[in-house]
MMTF fields as JSON, N, C-alpha, C and O atoms, coordinates in Angstrom:
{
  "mmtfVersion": "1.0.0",
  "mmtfProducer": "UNKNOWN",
  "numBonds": 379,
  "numAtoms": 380,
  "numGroups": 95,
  "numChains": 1,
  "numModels": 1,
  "chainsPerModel": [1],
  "groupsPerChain": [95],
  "chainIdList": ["A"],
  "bondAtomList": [4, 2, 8, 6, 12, 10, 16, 14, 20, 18, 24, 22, 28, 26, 32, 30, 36, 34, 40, 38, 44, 42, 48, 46, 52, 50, 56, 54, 60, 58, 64, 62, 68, 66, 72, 70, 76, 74, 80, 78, 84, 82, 88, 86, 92, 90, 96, 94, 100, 98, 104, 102, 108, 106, 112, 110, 116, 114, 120, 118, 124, 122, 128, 126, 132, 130, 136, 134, 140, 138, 144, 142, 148, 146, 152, 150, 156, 154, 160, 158, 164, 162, 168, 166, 172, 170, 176, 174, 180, 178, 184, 182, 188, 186, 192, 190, 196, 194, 200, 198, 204, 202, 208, 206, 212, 210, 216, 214, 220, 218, 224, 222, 228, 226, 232, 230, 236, 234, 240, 238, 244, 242, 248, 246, 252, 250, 256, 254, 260, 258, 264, 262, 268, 266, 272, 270, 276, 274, 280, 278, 284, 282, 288, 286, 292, 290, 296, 294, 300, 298, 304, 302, 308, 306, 312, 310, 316, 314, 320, 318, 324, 322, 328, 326, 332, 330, 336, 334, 340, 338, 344, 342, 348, 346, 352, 350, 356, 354, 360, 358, 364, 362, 368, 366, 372, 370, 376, 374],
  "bondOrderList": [1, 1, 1, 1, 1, 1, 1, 1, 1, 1, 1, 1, 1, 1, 1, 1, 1, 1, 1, 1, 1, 1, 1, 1, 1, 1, 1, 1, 1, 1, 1, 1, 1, 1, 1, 1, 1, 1, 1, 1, 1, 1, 1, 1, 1, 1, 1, 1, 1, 1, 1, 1, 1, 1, 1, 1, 1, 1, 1, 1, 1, 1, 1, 1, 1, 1, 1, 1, 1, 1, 1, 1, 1, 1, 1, 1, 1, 1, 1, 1, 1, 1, 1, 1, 1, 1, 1, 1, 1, 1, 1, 1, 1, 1],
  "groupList": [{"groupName": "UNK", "atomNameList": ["N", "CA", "C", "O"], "elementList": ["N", "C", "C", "O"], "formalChargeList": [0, 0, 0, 0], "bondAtomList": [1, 0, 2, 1, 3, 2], "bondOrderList": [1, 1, 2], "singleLetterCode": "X", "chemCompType": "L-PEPTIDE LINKING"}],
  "groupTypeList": [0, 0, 0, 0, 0, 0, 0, 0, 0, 0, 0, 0, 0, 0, 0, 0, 0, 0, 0, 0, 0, 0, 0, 0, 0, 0, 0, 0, 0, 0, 0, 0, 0, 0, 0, 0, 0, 0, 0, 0, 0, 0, 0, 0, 0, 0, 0, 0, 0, 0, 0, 0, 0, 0, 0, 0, 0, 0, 0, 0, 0, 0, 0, 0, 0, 0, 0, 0, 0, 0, 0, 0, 0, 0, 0, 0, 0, 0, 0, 0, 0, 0, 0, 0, 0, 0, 0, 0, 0, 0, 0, 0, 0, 0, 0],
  "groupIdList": [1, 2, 3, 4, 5, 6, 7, 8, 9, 10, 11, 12, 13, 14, 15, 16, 17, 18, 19, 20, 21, 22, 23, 24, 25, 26, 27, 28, 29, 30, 31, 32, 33, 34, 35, 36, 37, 38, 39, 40, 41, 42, 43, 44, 45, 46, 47, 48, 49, 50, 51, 52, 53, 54, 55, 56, 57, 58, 59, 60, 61, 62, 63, 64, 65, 66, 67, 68, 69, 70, 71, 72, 73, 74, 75, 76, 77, 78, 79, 80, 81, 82, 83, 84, 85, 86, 87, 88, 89, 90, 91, 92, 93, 94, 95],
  "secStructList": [7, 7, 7, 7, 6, 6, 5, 7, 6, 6, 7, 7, 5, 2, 2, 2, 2, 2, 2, 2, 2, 2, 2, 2, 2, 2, 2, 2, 1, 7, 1, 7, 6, 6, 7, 7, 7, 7, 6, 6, 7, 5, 6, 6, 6, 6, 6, 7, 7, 2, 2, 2, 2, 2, 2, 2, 6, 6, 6, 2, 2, 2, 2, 6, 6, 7, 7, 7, 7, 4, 4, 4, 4, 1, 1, 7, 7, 5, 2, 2, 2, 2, 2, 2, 2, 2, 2, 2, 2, 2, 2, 2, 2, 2, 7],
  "xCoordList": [154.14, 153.659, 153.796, 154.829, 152.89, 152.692, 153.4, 153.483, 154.159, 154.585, 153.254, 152.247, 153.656, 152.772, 153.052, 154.188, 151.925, 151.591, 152.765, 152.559, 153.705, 154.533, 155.519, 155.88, 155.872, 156.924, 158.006, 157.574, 159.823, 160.174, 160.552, 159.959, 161.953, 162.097, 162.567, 162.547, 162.937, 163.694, 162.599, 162.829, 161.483, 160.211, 160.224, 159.623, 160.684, 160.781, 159.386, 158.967, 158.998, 157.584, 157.698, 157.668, 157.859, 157.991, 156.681, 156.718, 155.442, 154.79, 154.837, 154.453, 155.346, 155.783, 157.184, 157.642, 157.654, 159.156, 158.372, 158.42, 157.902, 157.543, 156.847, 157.038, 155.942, 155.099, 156.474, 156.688, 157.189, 157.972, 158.73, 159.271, 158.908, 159.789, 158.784, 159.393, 157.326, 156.519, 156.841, 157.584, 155.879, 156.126, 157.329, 157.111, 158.494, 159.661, 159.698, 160.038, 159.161, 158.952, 158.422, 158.771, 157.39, 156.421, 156.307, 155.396, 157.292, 157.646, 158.997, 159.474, 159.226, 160.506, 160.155, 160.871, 159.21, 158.892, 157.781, 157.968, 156.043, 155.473, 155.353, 156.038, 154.244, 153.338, 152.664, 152.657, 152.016, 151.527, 151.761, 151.279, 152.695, 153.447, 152.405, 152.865, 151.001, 150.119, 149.472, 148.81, 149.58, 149.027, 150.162, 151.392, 149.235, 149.965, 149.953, 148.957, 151.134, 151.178, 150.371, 150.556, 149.574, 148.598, 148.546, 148.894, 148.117, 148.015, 146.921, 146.843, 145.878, 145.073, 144.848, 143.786, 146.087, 146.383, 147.283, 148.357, 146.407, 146.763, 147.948, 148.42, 148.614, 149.517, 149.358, 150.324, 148.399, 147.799, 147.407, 147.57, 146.878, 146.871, 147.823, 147.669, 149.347, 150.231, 150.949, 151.914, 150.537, 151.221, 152.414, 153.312, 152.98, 154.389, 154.226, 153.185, 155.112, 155.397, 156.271, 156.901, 156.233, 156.601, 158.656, 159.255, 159.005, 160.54, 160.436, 161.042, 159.368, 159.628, 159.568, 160.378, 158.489, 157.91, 159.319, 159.711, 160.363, 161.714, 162.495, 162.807, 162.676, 163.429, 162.555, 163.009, 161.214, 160.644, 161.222, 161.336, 161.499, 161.246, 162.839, 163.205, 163.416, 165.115, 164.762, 164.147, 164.924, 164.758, 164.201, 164.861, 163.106, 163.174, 163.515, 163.355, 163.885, 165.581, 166.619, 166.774, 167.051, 167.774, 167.406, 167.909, 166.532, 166.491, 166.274, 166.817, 165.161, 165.101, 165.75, 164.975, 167.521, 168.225, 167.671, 168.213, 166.596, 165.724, 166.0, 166.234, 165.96, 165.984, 163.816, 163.122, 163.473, 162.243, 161.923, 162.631, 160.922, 161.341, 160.911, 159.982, 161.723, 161.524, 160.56, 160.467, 159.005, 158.109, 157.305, 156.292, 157.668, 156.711, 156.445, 155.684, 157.055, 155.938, 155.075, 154.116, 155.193, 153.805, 153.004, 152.149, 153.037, 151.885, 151.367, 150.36, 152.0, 151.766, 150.461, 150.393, 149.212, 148.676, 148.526, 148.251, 148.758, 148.626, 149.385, 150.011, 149.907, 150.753, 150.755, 151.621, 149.495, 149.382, 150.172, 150.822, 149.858, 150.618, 152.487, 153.088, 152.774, 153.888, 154.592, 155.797, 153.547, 154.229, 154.009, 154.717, 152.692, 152.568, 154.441, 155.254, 154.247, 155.464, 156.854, 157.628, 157.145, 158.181, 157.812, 158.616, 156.707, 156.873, 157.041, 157.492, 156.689, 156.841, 158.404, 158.84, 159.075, 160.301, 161.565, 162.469, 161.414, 161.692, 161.559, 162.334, 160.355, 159.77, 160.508, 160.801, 160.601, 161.715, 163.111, 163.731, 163.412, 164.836, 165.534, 166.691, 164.491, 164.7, 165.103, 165.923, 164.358, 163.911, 165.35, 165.287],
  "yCoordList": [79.733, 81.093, 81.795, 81.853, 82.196, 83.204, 84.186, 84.501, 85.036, 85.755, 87.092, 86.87, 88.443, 89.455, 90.008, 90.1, 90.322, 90.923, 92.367, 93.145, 92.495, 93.525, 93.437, 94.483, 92.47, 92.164, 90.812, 89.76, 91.231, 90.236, 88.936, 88.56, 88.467, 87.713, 88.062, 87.247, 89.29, 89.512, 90.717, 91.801, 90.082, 90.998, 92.356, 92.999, 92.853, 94.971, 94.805, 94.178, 95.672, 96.097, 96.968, 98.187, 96.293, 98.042, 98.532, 99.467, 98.0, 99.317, 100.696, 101.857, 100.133, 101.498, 102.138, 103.178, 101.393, 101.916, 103.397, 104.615, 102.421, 103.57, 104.642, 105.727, 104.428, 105.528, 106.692, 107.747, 105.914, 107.351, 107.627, 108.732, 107.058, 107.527, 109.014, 109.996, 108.823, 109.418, 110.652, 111.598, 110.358, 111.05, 112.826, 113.967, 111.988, 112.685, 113.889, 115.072, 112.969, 113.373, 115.148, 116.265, 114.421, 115.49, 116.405, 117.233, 116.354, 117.394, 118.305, 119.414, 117.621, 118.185, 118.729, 119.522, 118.183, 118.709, 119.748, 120.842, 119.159, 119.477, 121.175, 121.684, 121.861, 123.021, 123.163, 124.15, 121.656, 121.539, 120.282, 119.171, 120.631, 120.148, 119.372, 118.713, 119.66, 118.879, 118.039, 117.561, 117.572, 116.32, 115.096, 115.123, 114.064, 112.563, 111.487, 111.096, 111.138, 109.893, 108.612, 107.995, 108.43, 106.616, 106.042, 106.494, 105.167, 104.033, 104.204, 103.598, 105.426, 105.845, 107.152, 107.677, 107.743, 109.228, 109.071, 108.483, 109.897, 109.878, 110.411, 111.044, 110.407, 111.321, 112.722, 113.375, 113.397, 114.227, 115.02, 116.239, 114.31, 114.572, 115.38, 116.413, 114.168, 114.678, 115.956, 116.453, 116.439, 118.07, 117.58, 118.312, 116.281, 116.276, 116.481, 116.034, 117.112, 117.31, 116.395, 115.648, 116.563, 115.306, 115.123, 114.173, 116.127, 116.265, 115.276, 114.214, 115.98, 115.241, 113.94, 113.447, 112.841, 111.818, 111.431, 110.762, 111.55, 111.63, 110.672, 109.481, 111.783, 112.037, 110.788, 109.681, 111.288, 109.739, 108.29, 107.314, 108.36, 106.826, 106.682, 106.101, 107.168, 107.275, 106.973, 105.907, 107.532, 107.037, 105.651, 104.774, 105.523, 104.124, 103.377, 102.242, 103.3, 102.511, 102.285, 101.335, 103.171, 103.692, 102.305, 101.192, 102.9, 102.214, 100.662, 99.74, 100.444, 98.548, 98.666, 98.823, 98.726, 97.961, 97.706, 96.965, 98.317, 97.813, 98.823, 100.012, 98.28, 98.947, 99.132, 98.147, 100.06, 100.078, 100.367, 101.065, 99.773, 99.976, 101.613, 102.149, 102.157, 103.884, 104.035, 104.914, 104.015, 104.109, 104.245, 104.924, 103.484, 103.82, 104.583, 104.418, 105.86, 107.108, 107.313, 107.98, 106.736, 107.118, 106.12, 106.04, 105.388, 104.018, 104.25, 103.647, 105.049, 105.692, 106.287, 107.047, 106.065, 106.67, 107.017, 108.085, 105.982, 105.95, 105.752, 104.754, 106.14, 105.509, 103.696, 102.827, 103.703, 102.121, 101.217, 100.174, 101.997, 101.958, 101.426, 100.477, 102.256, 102.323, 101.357, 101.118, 100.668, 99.699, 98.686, 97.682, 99.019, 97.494, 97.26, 96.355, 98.75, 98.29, 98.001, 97.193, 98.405, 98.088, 96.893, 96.392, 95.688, 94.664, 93.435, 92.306, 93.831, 93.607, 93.711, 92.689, 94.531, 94.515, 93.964, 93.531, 94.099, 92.893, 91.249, 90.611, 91.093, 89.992, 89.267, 88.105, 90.353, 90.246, 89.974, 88.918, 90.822, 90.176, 89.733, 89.944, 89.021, 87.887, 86.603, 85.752, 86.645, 85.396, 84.819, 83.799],
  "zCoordList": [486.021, 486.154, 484.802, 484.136, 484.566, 482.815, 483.006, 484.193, 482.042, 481.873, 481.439, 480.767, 482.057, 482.338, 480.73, 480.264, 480.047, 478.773, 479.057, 479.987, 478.309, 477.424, 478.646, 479.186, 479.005, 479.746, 479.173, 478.701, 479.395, 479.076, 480.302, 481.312, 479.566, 480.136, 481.736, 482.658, 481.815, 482.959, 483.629, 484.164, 483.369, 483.904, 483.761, 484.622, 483.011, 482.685, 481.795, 480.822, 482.664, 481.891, 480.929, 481.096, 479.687, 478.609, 478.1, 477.3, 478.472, 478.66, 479.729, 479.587, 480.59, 481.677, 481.422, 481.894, 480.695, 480.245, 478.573, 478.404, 477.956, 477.01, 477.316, 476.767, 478.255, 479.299, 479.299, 478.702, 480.245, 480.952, 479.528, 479.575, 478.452, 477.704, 476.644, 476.221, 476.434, 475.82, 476.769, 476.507, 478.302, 478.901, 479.448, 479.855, 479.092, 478.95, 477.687, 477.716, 476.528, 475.497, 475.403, 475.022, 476.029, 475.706, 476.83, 476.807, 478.028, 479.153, 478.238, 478.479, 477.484, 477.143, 475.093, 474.481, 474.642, 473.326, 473.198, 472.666, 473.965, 473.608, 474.157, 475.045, 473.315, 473.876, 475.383, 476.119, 475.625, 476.238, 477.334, 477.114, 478.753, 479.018, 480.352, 481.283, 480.126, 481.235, 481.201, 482.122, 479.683, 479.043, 479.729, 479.718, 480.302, 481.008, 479.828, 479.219, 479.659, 478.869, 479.418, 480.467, 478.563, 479.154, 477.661, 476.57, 477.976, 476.331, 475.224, 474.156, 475.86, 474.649, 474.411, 474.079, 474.631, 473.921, 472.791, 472.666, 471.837, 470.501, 470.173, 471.117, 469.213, 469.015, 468.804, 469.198, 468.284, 467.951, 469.087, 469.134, 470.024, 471.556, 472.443, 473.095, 472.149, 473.183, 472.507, 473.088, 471.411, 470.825, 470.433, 470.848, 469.558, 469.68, 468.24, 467.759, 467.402, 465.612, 465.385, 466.134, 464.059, 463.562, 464.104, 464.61, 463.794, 464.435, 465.722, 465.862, 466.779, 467.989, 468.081, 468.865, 467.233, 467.229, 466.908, 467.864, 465.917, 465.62, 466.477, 466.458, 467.276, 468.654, 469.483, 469.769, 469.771, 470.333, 469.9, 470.642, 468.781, 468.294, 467.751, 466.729, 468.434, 468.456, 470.052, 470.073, 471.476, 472.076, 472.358, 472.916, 471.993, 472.118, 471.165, 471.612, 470.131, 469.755, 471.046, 471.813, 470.969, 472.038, 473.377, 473.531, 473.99, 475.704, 475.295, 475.902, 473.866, 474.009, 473.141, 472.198, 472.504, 471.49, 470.186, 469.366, 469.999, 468.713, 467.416, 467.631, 466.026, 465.139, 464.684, 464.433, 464.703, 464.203, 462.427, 461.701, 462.092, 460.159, 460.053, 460.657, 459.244, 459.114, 458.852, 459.709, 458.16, 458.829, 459.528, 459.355, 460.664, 461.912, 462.537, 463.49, 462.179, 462.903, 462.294, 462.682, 461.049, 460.279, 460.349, 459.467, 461.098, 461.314, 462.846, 463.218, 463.653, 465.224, 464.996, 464.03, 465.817, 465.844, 467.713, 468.26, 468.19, 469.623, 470.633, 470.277, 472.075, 472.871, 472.566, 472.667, 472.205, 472.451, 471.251, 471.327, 470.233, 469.03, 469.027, 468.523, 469.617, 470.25, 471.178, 471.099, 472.303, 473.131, 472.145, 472.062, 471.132, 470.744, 469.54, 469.353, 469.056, 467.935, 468.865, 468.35, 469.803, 470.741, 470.659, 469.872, 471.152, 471.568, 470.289, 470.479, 469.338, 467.964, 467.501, 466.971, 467.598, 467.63, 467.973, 467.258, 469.636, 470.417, 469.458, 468.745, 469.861, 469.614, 468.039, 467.759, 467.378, 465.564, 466.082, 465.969, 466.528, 466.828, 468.068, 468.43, 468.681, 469.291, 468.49, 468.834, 467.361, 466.641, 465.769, 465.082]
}
């Protein structure tokens, strides 16, 4: 049986994990607190500044154990962006 795309070994889906983590985000950062986190809203989209994206990408450090390279909010352009660099991460220091 294949293993499900952005899932690990112990089946946690971290694309739905980063969902609720954006999500949170942006109930708790943005202006605009009626925008839904999905995988092709931009950053620009969900109203978060750069502080918040911060705080985003400390959280998820945070929930998957991962160090991300300092950078990467500035390589974010998308939720999708995001699960993909989570799974990229993972995937580094696994190795």
């Amino acid at each position: 049986m294949e293993k499900a795309l952005n899932t690990d070994a112990t089946g946690h889906d971290h694309a739905a994990i980063v969902l609720q983590i954006v999500q949170t985000c942006i109930d708790d950062f943005s202006a605009n607190t009626d925008i839904k986190a999905q995988p092709d809203l931009t950053i620009d989209e969900s109203g978060l500044d750069s502080l918040s994206m911060m705080e985003l990408m400390t959280e998820l450090e945070d929930a998957f154990a991962i160090e991300m390279p300092d950078d990467s909010a500035e390589r974010v352009n998308s939720v999708s962006d995001l699960i993909d660099l989570v799974d990229q991460c993972l995937a580094t220091q696994r190795h």
